[in-house]
C-alpha positions in Angstrom: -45.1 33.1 114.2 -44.9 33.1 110.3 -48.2 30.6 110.0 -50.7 31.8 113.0 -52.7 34.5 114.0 -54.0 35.9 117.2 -56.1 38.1 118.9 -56.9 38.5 121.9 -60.2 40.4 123.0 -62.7 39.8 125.8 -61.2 37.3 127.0 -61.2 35.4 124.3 -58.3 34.2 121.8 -58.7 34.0 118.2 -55.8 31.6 116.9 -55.6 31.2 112.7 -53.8 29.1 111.1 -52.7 31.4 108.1 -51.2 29.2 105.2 -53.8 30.5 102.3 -52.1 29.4 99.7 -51.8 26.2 100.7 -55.4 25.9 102.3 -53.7 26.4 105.8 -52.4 23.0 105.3 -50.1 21.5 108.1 -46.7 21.0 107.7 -44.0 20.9 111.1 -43.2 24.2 111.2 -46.8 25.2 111.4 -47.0 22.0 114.1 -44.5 23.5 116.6 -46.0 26.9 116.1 -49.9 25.6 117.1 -47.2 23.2 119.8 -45.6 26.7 121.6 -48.8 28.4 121.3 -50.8 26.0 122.9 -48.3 26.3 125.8 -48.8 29.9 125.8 -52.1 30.1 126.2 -52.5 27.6 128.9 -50.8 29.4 131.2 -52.4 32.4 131.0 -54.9 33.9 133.0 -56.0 36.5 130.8 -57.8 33.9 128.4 -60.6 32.0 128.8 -62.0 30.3 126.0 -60.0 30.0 122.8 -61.5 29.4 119.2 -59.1 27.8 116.8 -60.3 28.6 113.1 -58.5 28.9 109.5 -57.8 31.9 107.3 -60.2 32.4 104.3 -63.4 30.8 103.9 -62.4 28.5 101.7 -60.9 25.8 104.6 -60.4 25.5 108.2 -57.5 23.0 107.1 -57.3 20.8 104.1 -55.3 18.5 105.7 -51.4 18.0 106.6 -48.9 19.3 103.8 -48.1 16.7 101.1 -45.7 17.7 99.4 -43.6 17.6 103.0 -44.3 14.2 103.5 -44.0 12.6 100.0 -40.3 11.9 100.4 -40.4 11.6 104.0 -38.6 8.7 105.7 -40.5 6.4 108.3 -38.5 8.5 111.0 -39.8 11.5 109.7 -42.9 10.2 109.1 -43.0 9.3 112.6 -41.3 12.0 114.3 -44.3 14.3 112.3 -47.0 12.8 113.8 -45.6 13.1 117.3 -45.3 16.6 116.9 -48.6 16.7 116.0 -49.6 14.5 119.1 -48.0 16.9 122.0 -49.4 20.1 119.9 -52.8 18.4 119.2 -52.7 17.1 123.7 -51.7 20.7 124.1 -54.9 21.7 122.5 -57.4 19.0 124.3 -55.6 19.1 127.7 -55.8 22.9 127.9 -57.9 24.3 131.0 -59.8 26.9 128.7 -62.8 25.8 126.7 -61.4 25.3 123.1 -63.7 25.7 120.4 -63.0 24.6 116.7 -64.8 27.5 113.8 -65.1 25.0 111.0 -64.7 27.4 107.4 -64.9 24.8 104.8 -62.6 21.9 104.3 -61.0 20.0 107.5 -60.0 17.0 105.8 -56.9 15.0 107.5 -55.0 17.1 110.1 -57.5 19.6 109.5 -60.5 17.2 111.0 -58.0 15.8 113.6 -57.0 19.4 114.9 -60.7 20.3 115.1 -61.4 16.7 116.9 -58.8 17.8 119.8 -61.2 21.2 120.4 -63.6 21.0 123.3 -66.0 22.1 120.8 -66.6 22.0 116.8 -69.3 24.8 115.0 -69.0 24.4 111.5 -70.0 26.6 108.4 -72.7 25.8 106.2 -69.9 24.8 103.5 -67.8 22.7 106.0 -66.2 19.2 105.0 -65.0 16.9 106.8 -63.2 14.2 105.9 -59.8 11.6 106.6 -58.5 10.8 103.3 -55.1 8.9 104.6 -55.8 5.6 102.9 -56.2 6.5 99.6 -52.5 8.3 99.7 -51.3 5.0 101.2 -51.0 5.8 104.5 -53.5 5.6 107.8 -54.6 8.9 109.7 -51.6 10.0 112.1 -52.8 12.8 113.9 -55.3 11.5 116.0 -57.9 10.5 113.3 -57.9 6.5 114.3 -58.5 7.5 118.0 -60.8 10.9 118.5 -62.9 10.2 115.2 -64.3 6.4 116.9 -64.8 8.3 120.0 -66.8 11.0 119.1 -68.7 9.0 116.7 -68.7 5.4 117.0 -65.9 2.7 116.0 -68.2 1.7 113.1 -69.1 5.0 111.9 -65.3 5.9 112.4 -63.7 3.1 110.3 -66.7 3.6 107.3 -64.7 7.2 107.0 -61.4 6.3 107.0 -61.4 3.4 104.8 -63.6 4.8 102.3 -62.0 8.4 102.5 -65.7 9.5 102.0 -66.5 13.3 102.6 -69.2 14.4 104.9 -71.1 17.9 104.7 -71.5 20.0 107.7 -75.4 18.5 108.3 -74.0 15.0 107.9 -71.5 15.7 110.6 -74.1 17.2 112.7 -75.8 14.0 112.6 -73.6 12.1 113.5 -72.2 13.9 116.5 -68.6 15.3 115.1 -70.3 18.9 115.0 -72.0 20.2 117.4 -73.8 23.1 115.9 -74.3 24.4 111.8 -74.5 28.0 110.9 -74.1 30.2 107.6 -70.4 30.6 106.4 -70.9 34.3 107.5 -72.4 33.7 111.3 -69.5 31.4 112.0 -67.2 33.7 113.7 -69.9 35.6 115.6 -71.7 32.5 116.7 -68.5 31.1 118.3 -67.6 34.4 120.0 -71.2 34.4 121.4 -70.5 31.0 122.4 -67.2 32.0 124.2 -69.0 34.9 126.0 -71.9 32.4 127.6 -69.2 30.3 128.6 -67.5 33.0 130.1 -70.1 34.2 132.1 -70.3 31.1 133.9 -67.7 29.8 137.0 -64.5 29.1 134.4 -62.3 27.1 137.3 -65.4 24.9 137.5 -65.9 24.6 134.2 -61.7 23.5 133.9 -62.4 20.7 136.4 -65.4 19.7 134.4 -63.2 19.4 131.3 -60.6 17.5 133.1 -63.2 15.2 134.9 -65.4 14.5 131.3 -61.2 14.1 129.4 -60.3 11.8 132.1 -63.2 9.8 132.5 -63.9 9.1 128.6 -60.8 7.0 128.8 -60.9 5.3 132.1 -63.7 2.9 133.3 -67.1 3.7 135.2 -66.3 3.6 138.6 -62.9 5.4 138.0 -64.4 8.0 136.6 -66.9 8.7 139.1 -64.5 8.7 142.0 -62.7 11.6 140.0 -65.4 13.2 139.6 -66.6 13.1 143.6 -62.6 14.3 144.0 -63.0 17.4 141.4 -66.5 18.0 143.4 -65.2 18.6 146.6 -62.1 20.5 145.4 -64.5 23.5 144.2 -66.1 23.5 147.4 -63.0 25.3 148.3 -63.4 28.2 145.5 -64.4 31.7 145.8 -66.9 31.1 143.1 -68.1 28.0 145.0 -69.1 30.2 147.7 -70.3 33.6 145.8 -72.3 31.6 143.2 -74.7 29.4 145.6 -74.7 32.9 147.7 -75.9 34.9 144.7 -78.5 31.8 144.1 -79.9 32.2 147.3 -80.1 36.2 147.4 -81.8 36.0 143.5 -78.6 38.3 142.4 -76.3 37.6 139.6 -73.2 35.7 140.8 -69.5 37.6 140.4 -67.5 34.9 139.3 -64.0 35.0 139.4 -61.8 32.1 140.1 -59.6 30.3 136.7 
């Protein structure tokens, strides 16, 4: 991979998106990279929780690469943000717990990639932003959909047709971060994170993922019947079994099903 990163420790995958001098802006080959790494991971057993940051501390992502799109054809255009739709579902859809370490700018892409992580924890110097319009074009990575709902359609539209900037707190407020730390806690914070995830029952916490996914985008009733579904398939775990046992005899529960 010539623009990511990885390491693997604990459990726990470390992807970076390492395009420093362009402020780990997006362009497609960095798209099919994050696209066949995605795949990677999520057939893998050895990783649980994976946290998705940029290089530096400067930005997470400052957005998708310009100066590959200015002369870019509608086709291209097009055929761009598809690439970064399967890459971005890859992401979201994953069974491990994604979480987004937000160093400084995610602006466009950058805010759109961090959107598709189960979770966003963003530095004290984080931005976020979707400044499509005022280049003349409209959000194409998912900005339009994730952004109105993780925060509201009218929250959602105030961003993208202003192109305003938010600070970390601001996005804390309104829901598109879920926690604020010092630039230099970030990583830490999110690997302690990962950890407290882990120690819990991880195939449960994949069927909690898929039921919450699922039922965000299907009605009430729907939703609930998957859930009852999901419910009675982890009656038929291990952990199911060794965690309600371990309850009852006041022991710490060996969890081990993914």
């Amino acid at each position: 991979m010539n623009n990511l990163l990885m390491e693997i420790e604990n459990e726990v995958a470390v992807v970076t998106i390492n395009r420093p001098k362009s402020l780990n802006a997006l362009n497609s080959e960095t798209l099919s990279e994050l696209k066949a790494c995605f795949e990677d991971i999520e057939n893998r057993k050895d990783i649980k929780v994976v946290i998705l940051t940029g290089s530096g501390t400067k930005a997470f992502v400052a957005g998708a690469d310009i100066s590959e799109m200015v002369n870019a054809t509608p086709a291209e255009g097009r055929q761009m943000a598809l690439l970064a739709k399967d890459a971005f579902m890859k992401l979201e859809t994953m069974p491990q717990v994604t979480i987004a370490a937000v160093n400084g700018y995610a602006l466009g892409g950058g805010c759109e990639i961090s959107m598709a992580c189960d979770i966003r924890v963003a530095s004290d110097n984080a931005k976020f932003g979707q400044p499509e319009t005022g280049l003349g074009i409209l959000p194409g990575f998912g900005g339009t959909q994730r952004l109105a709902r993780l925060v509201g359609k009218g929250r959602a539209k105030e961003l993208i047709f202003t192109c305003d900037q938010i600070d970390a707190a601001e996005a804390y407020r309104i829901g598109l971060a879920n926690k604020v730390v010092p630039q230099a806690e970030l990583l830490d914070t999110c690997k302690a994170m990962a950890a407290k995830i882990i120690s819990k029952g991880s195939y449960a916490i994949s069927l909690a993922k898929q039921a919450i996914n699922t039922g965000m985008d299907t009605d009430l009733s729907s939703g609930l019947t998957l859930e009852a579904e999901l419910f009675g398939l982890s009656f038929a775990t291990h952990d199911k079994k060794e965690g309600m046992t371990a309850f009852l005899e006041k022991r710490k529960a060996d969890l081990t099903d993914f």
